[in-house]
N, C-alpha and C positions, 0 to 999 in steps of 0.2 A: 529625218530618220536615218540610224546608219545602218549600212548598207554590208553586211559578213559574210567575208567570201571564205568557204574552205573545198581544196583541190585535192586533188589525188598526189599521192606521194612519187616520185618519180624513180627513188633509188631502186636499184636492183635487189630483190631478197624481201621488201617489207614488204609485209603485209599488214601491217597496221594502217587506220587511217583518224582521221581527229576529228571527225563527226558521228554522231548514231542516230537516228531519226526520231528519240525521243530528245536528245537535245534540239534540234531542230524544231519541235515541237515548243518548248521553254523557251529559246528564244525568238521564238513567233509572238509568242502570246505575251512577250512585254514589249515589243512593238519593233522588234527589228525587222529587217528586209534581210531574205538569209535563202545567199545563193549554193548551191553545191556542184561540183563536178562532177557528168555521167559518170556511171562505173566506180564511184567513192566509196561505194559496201563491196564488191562486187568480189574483194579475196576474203570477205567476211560472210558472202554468201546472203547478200541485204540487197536487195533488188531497188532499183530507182525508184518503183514505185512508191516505196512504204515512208522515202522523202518527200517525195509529193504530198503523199496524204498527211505527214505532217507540219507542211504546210510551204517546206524548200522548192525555190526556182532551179529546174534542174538544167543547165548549158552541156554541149557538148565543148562550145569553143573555152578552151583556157585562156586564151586570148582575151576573150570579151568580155569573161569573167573577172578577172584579172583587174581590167579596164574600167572594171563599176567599183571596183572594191575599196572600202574605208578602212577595213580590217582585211587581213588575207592572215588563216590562220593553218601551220601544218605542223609536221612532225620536224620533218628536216627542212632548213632552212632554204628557201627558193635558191633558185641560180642568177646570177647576173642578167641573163636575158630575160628569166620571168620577170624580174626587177624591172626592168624596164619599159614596163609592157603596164605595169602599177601609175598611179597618178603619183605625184609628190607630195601628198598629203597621207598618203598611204598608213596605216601602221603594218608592221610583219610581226606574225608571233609566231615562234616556234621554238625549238629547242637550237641555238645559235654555235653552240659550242666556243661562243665569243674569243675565250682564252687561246683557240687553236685557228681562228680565221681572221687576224689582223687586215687583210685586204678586203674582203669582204665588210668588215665593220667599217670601214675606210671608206668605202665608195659609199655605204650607207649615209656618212655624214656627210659628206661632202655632197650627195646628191638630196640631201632635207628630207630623205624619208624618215620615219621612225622605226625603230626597230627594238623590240620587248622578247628579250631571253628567257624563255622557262625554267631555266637550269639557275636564275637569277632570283628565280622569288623567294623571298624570307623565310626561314624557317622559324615560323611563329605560331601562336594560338590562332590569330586571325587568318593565318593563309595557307593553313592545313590542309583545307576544302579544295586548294589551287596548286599545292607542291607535286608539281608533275615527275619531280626528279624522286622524289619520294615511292610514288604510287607505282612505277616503274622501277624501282630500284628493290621493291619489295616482290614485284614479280620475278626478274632477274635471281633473288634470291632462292626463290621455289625451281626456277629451270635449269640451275646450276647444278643443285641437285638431283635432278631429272635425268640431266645429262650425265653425270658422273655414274648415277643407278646402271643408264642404261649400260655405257662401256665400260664396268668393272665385273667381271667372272665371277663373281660373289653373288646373294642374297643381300637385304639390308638386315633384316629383322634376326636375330636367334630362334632357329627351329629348335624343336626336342622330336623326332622321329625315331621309327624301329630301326633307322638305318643309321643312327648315329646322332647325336648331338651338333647343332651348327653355331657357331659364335653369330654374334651381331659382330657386323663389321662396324671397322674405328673409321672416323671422321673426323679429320681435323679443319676447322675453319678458323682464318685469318681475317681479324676484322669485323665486330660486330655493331656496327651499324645497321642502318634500314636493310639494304642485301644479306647481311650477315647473320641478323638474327632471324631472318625468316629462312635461310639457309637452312639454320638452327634447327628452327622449330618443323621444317618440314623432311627432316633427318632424323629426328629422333621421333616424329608420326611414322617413318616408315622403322622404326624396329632399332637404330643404328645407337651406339655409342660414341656419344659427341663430347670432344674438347674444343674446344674458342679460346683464340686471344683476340685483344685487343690492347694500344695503349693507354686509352683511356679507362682508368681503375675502376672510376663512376660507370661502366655500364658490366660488372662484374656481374654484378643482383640481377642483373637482366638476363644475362645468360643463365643464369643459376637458376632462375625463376623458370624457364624455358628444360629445366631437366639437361642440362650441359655441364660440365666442368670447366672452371676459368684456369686457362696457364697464368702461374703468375712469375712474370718475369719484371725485375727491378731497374726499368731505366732510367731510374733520376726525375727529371721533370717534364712532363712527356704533355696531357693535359689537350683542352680544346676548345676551338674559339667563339665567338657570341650566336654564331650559330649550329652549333653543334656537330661541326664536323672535328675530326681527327690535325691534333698541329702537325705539320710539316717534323719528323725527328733528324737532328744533328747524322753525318754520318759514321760516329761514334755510335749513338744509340741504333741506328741501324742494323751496325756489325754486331753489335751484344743481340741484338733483338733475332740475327740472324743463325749466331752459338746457341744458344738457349731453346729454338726451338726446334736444332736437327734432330735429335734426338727423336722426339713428337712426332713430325714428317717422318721420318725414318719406318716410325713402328704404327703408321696409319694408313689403309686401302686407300681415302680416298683423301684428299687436302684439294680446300676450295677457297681460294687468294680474293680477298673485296678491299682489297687495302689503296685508296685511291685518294687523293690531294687534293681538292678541286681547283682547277689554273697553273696544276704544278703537274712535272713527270710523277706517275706513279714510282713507289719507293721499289728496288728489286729486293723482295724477301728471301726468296730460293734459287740459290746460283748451283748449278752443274754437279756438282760436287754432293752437295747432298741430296740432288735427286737421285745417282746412282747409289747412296741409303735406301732407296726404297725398293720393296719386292715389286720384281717384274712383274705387268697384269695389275697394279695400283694406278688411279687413278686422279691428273688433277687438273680443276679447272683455273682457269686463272681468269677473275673478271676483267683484271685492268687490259687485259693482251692487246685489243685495239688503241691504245690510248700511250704505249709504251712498254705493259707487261711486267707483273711481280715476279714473274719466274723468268730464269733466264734463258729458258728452252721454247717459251712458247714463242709463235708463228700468228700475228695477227689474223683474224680470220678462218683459220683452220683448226684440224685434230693431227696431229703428230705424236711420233713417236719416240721417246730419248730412253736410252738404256733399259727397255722394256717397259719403261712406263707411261700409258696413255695421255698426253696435256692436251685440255681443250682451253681452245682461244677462240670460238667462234666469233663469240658481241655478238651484238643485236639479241640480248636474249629475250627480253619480251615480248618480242616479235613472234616467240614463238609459240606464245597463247594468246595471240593476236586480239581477239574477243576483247577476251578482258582486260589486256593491255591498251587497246581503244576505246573499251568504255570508260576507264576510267582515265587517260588522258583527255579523252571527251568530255569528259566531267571537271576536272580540271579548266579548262578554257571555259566552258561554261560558268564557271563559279567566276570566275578571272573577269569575263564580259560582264555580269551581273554584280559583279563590286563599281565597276563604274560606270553601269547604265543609272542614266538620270529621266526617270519618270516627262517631269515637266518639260524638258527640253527633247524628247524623244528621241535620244541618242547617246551612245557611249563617250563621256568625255575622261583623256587623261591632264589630271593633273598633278603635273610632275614635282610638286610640294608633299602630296601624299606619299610615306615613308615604303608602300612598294612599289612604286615605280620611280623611287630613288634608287634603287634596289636593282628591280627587273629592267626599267626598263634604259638599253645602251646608249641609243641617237635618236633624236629628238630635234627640230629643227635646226639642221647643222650642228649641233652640238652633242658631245660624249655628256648621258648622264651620272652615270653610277661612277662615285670618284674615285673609286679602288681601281676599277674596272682601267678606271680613264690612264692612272700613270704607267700601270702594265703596258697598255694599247701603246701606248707611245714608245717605251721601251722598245716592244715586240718588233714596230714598224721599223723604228732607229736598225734594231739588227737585222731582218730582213733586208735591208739598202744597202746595208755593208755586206752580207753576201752575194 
């Protein structure tokens, strides 16, 4: 029987966590041993109990938790010392951020644990039910505009009152992918007039479909890869990409940047220059800002202020409807455990010839899986040694 340990998150600020007590429930009843952390609901406002009752071993020690575990599954990836504390057969799942933790991935192989990145599973037909980067990328999308609602001096919607006529305010989004088009769509539910770009022409219809206007800007061969993320652009097409759309910034309250490279620096769309285009009291969020930042003013982390204009760079945004950002990352690992729990054998097995966990999953006894993955890693390490 194996044995699924999921803990409390330890960073500062989250309030998400990667259980809910009906998945606890589900994977009870196909036969796993499914231990939790006291206190694992408790910024969800989900008392220990209601894991008990379905059917979770509840530990106060993380220690000994830790210690039983086949599986340890979280949001952010444990630390060196909880590692340690894991058997060597261990697997870790979480979201790994693999491309930015070279020593961490490092000590994983060399120490024979396994380690399965969420940010790594396919985006496929089959693995919809499990794309955690997705289902949080799409909340991220709604709190961006939340947030820009909140700190712009405006309304969203067009009033018509005895005191005057009010426009809908402009909305410009960068980016329409998962984040982007839910941006989208929860901008133009509150009233706004919304433009999008994106490089990729194929998701034009999509925005169009959504009640948005596509900028269409011509940068040659732009396009995107088998998994449907956005290519890396030359920094030719960058600079045209970044002429063509001051204008738009310029004459928009609010611009909300999702323009992100997965494994790569985020691209910088909005340099200094054309944010002082924009009326003071306008508003813009920048998704990438923890990760490198599209704009060139934002401040990882925080809300600042450049030339009167508000930039937020909080991240962590779906933390901040915490709920349903944990149910549905909870749903996700669930799905994830139940592609390769095996009835007969009553336990989760990986095996690493199936196409997502060539994929997802990084280290594997002593060895890098994912071969993309693997010559980056190497790279990374190489320059890390020489600094």
């Amino acid at each position: 029987m194996s044995t699924v340990v999921f803990v409390k998150e330890q960073r500062l600020q989250e309030r998400r966590c990667s259980c809910l007590p009906n998945n606890v429930k589900t994977l009870v009843e196909l036969g796993m041993s499914v231990y939790v952390q006291k206190g694992i609901g408790k910024t969800l406002h989900i008392d220990d109990s209601k894991y008990i009752d379905a059917g979770a071993i509840i530990a106060s020690s993380r220690k000994k938790l830790l210690s039983v575990a086949d599986y340890v599954l979280s949001i952010h990836p444990l630390s060196q010392k909880d590692l340690n504390e894991t058997k060597l057969e261990v697997c870790c799942i979480s979201f790994f951020d693999p491309f930015n933790s070279p020593e961490l991935i490092e000590w994983l192989r060399i120490s024979g644990r396994s380690s399965l990145s969420m940010e790594l599973i396919p985006r496929s037909s089959r693995c919809q039910k499990m794309d955690a980067l997705s289902s949080q990328a799409s909340l991220a999308g709604y709190v961006m505009v939340a947030e820009a609602m909140l700190a712009l001096p405006k309304v969203f919607p067009m009033m018509m009152t005895p005191a005057g006529t009010i426009k809908p305010t402009k909305v410009f989004v960068i980016g329409a992918g998962v984040a982007g088009l839910q941006a989208i769509a929860t901008a133009k539910r509150l009233g706004a007039s919304v433009v999008a770009y994106d490089t990729r022409e194929a998701v034009a219809e999509q925005v169009r479909s959504l009640g948005a206007k596509f900028l269409n800007i011509d940068l040659g061969n732009t396009g995107q890869n088998e998994q449907g993320y956005a290519n890396a652009l030359t920094s030719e097409q960058i600079e045209l990409q970044q002429k063509a759309q001051a204008q738009c910034i310029a004459e928009s309250d609010v611009v909300i940047t999702t323009a992100q490279v997965f494994g790569r620096k985020p691209p910088l769309l909005i340099k200094n220059n054309v944010i002082a285009l924009m009326q003071p009291g306008s508003v813009i969020v920048d998704m990438a800002a923890e990760s490198g930042g599209n704009v060139e003013a934002s401040v990882a982390g925080k809300t600042t202020i450049y030339n009167g204009v508000t930039i937020i760079g909080t991240g962590n945004w779906s933390s901040k409807v915490a709920y349903h950002a944990s149910q549905m990352y909870a749903n996700n690992l669930q799905a994830l455990l139940q592609e390769f729990w095996r009835p007969q054998a009553q336990k989760v097995e990986l095996d690493i010839a199936d196409e997502i966990l060539q994929s997802a999953l990084i280290t594997h006894q002593g060895e890098l899986i994912n071969l993309n993955f693997k010559a980056l890693h190497t790279k990374a390490l190489n320059s890390a040694e020489t600094h």
